[in-house]
TIKEDO-792923 format. One record per residue: residue number from 0; x, y, z of N, C-alpha, C, O in turn. Coordinates in steps of 0.001 Angstrom, whole numbers, plus 500000, padded with zeros to 6 digits. Example, Ala and Ser with C-alpha at 12.3 -4.5 7.8 and 13.67 -1.06 7.14 Angstrom:
2
 mifi  neast nnorth    nup caeast canorth   caup  ceast cnorth    cup  oeast onorth    oup
    0 513190 494310 507800 512300  495500 507800 513200 496700 507800 514236 496681 508465
    1 512850 497750 507080 513670  498940 507140 512900 500030 507870 513409 501138 508039
This chain:
208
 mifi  neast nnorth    nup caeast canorth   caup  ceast cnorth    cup  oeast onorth    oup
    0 250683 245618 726050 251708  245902 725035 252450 244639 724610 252955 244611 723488
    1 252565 243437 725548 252957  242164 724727 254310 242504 725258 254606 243540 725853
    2 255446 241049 724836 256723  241474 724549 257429 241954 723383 257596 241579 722223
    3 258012 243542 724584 258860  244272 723732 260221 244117 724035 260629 244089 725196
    4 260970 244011 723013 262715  243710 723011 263457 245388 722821 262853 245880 721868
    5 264359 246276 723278 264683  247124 723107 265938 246650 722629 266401 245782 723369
    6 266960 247048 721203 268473  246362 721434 269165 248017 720852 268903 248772 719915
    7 270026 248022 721850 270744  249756 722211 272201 248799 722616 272528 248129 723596
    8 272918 249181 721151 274510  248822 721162 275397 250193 721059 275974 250661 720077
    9 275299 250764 722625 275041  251756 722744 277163 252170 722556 278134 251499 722905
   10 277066 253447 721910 278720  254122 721642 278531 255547 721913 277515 256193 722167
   11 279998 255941 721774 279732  257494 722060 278722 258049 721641 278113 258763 722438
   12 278220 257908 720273 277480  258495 719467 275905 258582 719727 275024 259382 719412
   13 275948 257618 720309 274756  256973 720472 274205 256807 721930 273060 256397 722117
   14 275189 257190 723125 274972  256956 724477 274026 258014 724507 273204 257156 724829
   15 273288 259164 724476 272270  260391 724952 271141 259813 724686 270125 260490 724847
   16 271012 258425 724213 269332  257524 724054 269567 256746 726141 268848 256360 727063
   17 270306 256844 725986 270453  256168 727157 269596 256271 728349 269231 255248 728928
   18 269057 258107 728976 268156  257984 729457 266779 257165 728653 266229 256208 729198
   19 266430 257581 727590 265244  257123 727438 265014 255482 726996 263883 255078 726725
   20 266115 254653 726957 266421  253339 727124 266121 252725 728617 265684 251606 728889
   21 266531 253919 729607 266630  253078 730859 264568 253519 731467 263934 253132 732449
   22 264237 254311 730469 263205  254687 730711 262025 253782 730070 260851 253692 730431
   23 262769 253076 728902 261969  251871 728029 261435 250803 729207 260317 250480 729608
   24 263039 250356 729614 263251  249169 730398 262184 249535 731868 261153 248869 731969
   25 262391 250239 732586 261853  250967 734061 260260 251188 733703 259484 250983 734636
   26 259735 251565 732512 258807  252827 732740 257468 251561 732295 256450 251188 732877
   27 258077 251221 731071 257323  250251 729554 257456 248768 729964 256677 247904 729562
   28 258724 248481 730972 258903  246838 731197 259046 245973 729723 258512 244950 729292
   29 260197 247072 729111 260843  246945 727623 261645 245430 728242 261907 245389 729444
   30 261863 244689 727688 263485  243812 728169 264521 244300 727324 264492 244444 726102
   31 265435 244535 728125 266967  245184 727290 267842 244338 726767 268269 243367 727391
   32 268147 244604 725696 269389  244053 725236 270705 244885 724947 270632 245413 723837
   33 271601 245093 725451 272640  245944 725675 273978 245180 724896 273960 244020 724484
   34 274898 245934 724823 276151  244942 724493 276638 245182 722572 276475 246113 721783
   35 277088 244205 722494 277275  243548 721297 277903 242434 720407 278275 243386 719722
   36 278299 241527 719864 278859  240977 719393 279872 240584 720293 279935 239697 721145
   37 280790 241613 719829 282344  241763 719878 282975 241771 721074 284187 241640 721247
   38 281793 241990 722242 282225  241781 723553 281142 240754 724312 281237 240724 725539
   39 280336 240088 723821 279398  239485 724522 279836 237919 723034 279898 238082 721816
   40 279965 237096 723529 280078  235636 722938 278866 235116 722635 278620 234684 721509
   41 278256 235112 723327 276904  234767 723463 275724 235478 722827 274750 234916 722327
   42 275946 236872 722915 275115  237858 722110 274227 237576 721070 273017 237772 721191
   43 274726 237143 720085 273531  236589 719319 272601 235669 719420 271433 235887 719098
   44 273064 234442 719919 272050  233960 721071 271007 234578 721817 269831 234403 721496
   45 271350 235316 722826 270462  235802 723358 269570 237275 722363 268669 237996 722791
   46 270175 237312 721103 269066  238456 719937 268485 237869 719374 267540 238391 718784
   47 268779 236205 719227 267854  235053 718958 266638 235123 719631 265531 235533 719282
   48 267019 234691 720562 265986  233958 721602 265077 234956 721788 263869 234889 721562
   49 265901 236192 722346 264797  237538 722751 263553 237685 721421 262331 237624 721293
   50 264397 237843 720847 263758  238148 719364 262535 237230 719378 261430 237761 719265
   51 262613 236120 719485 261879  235377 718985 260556 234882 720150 259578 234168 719930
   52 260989 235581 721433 259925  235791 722325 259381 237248 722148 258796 237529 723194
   53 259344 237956 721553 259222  239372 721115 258255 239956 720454 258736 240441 719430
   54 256792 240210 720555 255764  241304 720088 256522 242134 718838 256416 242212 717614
   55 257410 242746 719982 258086  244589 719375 259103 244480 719235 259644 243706 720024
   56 259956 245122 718233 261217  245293 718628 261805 246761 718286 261886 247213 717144
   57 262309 247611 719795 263018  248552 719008 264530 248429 718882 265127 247576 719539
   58 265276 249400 717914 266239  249729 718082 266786 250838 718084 266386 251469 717106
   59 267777 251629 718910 268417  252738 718801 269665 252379 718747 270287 251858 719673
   60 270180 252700 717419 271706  252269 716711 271652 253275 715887 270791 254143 715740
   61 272631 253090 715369 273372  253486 713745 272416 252017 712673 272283 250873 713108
   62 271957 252431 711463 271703  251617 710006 272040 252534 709081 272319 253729 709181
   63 271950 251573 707885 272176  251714 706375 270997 250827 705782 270283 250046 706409
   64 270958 251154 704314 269641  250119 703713 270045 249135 704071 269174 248475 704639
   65 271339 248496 704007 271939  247257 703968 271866 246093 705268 271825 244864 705213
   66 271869 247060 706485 271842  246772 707643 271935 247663 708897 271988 248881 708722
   67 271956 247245 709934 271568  247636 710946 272969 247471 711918 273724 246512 711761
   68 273185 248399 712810 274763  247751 713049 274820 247870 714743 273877 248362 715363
   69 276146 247316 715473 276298  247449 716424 277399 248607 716613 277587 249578 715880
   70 278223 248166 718049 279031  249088 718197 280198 249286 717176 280671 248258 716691
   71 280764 250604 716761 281377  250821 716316 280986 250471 714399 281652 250196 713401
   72 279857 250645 714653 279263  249848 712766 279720 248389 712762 279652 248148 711557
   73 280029 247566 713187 279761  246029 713120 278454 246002 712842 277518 246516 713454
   74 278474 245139 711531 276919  245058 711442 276514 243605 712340 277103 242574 712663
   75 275459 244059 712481 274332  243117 713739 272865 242378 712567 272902 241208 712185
   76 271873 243216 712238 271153  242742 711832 271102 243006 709654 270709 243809 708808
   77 271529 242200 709731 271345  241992 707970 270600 240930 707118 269635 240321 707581
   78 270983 240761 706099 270156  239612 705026 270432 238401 705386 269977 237451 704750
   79 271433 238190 706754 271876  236447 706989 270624 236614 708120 269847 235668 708255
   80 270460 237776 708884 269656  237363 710264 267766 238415 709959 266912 238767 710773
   81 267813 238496 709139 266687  239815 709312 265332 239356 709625 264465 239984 710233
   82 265238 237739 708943 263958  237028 709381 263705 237161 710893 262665 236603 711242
   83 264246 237631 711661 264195  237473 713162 263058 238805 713719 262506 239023 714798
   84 263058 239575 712266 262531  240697 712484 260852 241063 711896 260036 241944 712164
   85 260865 239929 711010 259736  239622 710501 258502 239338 711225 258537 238766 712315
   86 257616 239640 710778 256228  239669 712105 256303 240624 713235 255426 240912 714048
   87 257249 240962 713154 257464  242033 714602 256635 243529 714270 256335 243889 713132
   88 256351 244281 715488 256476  245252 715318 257486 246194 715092 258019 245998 716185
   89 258148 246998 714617 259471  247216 714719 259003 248997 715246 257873 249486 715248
   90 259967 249477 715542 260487  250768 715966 262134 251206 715782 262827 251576 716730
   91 262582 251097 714478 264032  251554 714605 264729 252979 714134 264977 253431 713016
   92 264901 253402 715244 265540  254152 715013 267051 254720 714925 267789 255306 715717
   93 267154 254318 713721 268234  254591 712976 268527 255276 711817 267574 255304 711039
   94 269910 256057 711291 270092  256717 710104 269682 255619 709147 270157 254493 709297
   95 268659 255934 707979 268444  255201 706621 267716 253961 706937 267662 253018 706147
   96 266981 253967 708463 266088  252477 708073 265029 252634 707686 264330 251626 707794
   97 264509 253567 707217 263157  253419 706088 263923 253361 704840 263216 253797 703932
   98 264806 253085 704521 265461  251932 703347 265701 250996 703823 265451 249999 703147
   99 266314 250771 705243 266468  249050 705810 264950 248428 705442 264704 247284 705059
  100 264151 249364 705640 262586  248757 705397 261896 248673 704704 260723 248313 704801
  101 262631 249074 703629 262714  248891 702029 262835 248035 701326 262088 247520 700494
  102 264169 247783 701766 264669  246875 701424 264667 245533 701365 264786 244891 700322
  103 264497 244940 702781 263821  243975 703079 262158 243492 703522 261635 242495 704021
  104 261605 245129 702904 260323  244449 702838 259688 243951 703949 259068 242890 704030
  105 259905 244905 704934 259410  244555 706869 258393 244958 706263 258424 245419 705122
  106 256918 244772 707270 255834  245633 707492 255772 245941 709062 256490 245425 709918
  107 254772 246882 709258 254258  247215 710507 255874 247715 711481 256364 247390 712563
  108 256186 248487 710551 257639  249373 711096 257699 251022 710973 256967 251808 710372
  109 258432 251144 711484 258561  252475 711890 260004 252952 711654 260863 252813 712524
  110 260300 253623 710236 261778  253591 710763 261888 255386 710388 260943 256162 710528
  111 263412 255807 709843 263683  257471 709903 264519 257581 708819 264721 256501 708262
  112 265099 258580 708312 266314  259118 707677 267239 259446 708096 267404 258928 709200
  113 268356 260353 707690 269060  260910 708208 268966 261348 709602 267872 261828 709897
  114 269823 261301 710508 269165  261909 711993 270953 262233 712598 271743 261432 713097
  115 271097 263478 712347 272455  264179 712712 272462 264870 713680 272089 266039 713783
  116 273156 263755 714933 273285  263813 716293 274333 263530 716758 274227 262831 717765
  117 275488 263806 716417 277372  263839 716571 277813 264368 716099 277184 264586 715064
  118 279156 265135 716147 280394  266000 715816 280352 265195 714393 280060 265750 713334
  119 280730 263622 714529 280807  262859 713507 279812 263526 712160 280184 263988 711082
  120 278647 263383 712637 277650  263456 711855 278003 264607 710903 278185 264567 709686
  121 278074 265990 712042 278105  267049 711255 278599 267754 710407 278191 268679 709705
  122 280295 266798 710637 281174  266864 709324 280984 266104 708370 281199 266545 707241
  123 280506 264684 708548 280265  263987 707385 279484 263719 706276 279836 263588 705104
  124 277964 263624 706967 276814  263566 706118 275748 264567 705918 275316 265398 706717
  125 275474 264375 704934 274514  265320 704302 272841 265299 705007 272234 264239 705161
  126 272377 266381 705308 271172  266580 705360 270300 267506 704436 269985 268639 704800
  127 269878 266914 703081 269545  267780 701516 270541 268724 701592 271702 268328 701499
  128 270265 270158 701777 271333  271313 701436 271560 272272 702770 271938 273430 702593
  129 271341 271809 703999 271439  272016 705194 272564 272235 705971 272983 271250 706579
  130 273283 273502 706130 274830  273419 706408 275250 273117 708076 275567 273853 709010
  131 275104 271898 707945 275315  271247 709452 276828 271730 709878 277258 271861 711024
  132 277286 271880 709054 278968  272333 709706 278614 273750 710399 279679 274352 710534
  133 277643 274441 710841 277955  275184 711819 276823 274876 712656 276030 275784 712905
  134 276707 274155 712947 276040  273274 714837 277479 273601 715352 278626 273416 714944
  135 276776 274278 716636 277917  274117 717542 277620 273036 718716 276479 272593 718842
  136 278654 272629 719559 278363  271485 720383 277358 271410 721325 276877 270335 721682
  137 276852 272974 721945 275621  272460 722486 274523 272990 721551 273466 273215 722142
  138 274523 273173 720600 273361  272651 719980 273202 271323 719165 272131 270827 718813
  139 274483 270829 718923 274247  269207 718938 273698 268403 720454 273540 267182 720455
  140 273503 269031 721395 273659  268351 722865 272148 268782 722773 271342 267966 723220
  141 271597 270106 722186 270323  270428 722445 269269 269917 721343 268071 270198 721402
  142 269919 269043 720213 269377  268199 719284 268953 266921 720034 267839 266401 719973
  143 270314 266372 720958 270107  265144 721615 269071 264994 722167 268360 264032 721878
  144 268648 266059 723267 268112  266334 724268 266428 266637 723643 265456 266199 724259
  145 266301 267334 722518 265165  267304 722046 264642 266085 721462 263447 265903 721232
  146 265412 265397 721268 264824  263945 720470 264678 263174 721511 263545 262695 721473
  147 265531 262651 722839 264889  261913 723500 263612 262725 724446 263341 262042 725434
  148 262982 263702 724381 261970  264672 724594 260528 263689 723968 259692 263021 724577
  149 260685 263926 722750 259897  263929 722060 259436 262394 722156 258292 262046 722450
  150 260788 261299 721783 260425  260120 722445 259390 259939 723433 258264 259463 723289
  151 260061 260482 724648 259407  260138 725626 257754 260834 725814 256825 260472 726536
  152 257872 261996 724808 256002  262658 725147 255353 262009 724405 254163 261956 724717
  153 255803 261167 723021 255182  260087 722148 254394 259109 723385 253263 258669 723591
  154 255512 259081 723935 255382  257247 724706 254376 257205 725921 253798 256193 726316
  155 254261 258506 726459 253475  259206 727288 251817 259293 726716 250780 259140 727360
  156 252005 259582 725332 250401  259203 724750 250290 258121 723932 249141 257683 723978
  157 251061 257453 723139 251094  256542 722441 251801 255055 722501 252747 254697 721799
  158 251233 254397 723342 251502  253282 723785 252469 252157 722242 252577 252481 721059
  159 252857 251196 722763 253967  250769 721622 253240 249513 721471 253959 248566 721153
  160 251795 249220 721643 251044  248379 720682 250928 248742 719528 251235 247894 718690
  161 250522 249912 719092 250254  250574 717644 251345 251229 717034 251635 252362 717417
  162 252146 250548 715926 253088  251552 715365 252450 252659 714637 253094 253708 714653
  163 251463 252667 714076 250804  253679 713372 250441 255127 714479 250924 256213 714160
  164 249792 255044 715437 249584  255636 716114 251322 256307 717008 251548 257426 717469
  165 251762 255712 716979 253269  255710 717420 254161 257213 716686 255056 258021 716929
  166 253064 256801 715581 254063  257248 714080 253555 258612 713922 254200 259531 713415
  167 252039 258715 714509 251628  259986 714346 251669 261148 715314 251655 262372 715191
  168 251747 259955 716728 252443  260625 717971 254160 261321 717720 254412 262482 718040
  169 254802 260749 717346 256057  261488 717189 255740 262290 716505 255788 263389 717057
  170 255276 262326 715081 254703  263801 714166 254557 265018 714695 254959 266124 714331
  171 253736 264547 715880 252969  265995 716044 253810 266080 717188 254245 267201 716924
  172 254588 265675 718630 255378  266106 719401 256788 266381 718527 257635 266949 719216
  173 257084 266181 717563 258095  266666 716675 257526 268291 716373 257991 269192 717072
  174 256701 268553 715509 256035  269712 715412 255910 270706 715904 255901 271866 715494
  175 255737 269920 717494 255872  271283 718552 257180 271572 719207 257406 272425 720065
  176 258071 270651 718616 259306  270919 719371 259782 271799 718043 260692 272569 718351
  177 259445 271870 716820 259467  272667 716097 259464 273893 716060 260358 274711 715841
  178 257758 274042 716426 257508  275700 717176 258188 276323 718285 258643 277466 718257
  179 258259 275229 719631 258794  275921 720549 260393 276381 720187 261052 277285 720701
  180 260730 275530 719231 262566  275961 718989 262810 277313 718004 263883 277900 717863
  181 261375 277685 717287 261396  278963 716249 260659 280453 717684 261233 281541 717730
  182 259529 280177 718560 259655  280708 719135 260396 281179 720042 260341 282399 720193
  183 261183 280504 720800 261981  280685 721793 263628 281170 721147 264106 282258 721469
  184 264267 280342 720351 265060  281299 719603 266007 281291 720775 266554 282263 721296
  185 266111 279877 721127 267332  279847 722450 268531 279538 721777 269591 279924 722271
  186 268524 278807 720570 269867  278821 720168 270403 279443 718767 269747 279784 717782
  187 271631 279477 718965 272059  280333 717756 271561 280575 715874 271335 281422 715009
  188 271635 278974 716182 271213  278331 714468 269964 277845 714855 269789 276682 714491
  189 268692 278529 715700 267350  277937 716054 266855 277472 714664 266283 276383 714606
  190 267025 278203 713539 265935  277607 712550 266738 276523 711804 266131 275479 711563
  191 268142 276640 711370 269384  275193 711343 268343 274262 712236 267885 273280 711652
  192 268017 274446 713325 267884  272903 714458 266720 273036 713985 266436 271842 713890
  193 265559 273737 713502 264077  273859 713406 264215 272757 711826 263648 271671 711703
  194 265080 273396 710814 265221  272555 709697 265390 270521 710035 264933 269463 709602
  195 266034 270863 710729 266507  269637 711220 265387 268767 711896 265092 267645 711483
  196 264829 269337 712899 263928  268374 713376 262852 268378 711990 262310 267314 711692
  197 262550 269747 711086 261500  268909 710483 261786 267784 709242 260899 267106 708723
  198 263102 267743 708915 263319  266444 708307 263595 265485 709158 263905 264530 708446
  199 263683 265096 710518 263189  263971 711241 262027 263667 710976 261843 262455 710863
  200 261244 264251 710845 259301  264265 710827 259341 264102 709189 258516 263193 709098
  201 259519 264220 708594 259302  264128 707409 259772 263039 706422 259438 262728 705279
  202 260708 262564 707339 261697  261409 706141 261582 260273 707039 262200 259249 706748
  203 260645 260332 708430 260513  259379 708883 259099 258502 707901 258655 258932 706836
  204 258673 257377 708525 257862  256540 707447 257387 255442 708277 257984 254824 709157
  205 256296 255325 707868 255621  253893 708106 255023 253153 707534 254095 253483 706794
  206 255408 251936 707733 255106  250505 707027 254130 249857 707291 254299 249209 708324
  207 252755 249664 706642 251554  248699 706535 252234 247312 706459 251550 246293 706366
């Protein structure tokens, strides 16, 4: 698999990747990059350097087309630093980086759409015409919990040499977390969360 860089500027919002981060690092022999900016001096330095010893790179953050951000939306990777990302394999998963990957014109990436996984989320942003204002909290917890799922049964068949293959592995373990959430009918708004995962699968994208 080469070197892979994982960078998880991890916040409330964003801490439930956390098992499958420590599962990157432990399982894959990912190297971690944790932290951010604003509390690490050095930090970019070392997203330099990593970076630039780096095969792969994923991320699990918060993005916009514009950029890619750390804790608290500080942006981290934008149009001053993005060359760092170039040649890489990428894996980011974040809100709107198949426009980050648009935008700047990455190849051989993997990025998503919308992906509404916080209280935050569910009051604020839109998913097409999808009335996220009634998720209740554990079925936001059982959104969490299904996505780092699916991660991990990807990663289980689809090794993180091939983003393509990567790309089709999440598809289809998305799919079935699909079915099993319309059969089983464990939670209230099952087909709300069924809608939901299938615009994960659908607005996700990959880059030649």
């Amino acid at each position: 698999m080469n070197n892979i860089l994982c960078i998880f500027p991890k916040d409330t919002t964003t801490e439930f990747l956390e098992p499958l981060f420590y599962e990157l690092c432990e399982k894959y022999k990912v190297t971690p990059l944790l932290g951010d900016p604003q509390d690490d001096d050095d930090y970019l330095d070392k997203l330099s350097e990593t970076s630039a010893q780096s095969d792969a790179i994923i991320f699990l953050g918060h993005g916009s087309s514009k950029a890619l951000y750390g804790v608290n939306f500080n942006e981290l990777i934008l149009a001053d630093n993005v060359e760092m990302f170039r040649g890489k394999r990428l894996f980011l998963f974040a809100c709107n980086s198949v426009e980050f990957i648009k935008n700047y014109k990455l190849s051989q990436a993997l990025g998503f759409g919308m992906i509404p996984t916080s209280d935050y989320d569910v009051e604020n942003v839109k998913l097409y015409s999808l009335p996220l204002k009634d998720l209740t909290s554990l079925e936001i917890d059982f959104i969490q919990k299904t996505i780092v799922r699916i991660w991990k049964r990807t990663l289980a068949e689809a090794d993180l040499s091939d983003v393509r293959n990567f790309y089709k592995g999440f598809s289809y373990y998305t799919d079935v977390e699909i079915v099993a959430c319309l059969k089983k009918r464990e939670q209230q708004n099952f087909r709300l969360i069924a809608d939901i995962l299938y615009y994960l699968k659908t607005d996700m994208n990959y880059f030649e």
